[in-house]
C-alpha positions in Angstrom: -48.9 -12.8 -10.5 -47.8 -15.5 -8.0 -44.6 -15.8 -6.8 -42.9 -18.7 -6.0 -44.5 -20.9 -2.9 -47.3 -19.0 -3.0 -50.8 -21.0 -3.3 -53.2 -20.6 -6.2 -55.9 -18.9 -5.3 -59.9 -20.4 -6.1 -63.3 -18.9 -5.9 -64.5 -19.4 -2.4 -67.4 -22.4 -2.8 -65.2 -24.1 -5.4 -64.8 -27.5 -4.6 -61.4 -29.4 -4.9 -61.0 -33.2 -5.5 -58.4 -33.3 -3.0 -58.4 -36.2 -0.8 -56.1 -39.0 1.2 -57.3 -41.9 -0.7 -55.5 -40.5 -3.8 -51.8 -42.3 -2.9 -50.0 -44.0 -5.0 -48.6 -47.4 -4.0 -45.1 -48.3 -4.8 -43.1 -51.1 -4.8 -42.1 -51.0 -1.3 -43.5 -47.9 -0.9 -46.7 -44.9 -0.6 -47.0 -41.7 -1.7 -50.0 -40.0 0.3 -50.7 -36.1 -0.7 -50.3 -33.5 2.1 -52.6 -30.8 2.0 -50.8 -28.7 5.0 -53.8 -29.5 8.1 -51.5 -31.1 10.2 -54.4 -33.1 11.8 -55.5 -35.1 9.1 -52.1 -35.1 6.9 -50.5 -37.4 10.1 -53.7 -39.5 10.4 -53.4 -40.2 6.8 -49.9 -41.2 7.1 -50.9 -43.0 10.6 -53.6 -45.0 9.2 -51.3 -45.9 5.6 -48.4 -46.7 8.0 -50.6 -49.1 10.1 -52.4 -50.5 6.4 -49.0 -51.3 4.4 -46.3 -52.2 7.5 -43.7 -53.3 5.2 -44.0 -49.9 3.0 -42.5 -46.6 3.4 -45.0 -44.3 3.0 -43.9 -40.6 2.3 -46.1 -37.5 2.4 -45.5 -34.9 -0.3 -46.4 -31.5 0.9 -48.3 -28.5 -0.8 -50.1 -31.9 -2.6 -53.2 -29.1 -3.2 -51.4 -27.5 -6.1 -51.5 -30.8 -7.8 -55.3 -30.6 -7.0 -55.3 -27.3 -8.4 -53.8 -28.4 -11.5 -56.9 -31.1 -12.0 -55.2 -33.9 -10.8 -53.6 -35.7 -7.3 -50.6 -37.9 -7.0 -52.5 -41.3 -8.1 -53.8 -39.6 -11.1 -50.2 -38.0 -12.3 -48.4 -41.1 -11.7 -50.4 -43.2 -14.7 -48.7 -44.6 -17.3 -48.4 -43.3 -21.2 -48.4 -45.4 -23.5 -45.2 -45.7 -25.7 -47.0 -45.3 -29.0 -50.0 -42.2 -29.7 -53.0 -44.8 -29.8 -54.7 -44.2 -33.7 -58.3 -44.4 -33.5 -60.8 -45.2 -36.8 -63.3 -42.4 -37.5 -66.1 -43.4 -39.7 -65.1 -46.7 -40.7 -61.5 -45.8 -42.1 
């Protein structure tokens, strides 16, 4: 069982969706995933920084668990919809 701040672990050769370009754009503000290589998290918040000047942009850490989960920070951000949507099946 995994304890707390532990990483989930995967099947080496698995591939994760996990990338940069996966941010989610705020008023005023970006969210960019960190996936903890130190390397390309800055770049990705060097090269956001320099494409949105007047924005914040924030890095959230351990962003891979999100990946893990099927998803990144663009994709859990979407909206619902207020109402469930009802959908005709065979002409009813």
């Amino acid at each position: 069982m995994l304890q707390e701040g532990e990483a989930k672990p995967r099947l080496a050769g698995t591939r994760l969706a996990a990338s940069y370009v996966n941010f989610y754009l705020a008023n005023g503000g970006v969210i960019v995933p960190q996936f903890g290589d130190a390397k390309r998290d800055e770049e990705a918040i060097r090269v956001l920084s320099e494409t949105y000047p007047h924005h914040s942009v924030v890095g959230i850490e351990n962003a891979r668990e999100i990946v893990l989960a099927g998803g990144n920070i663009h994709c859990i951000t979407q909206q619902q919809p207020a109402e469930p949507i009802s959908v005709a099946v065979n002409g009813d």
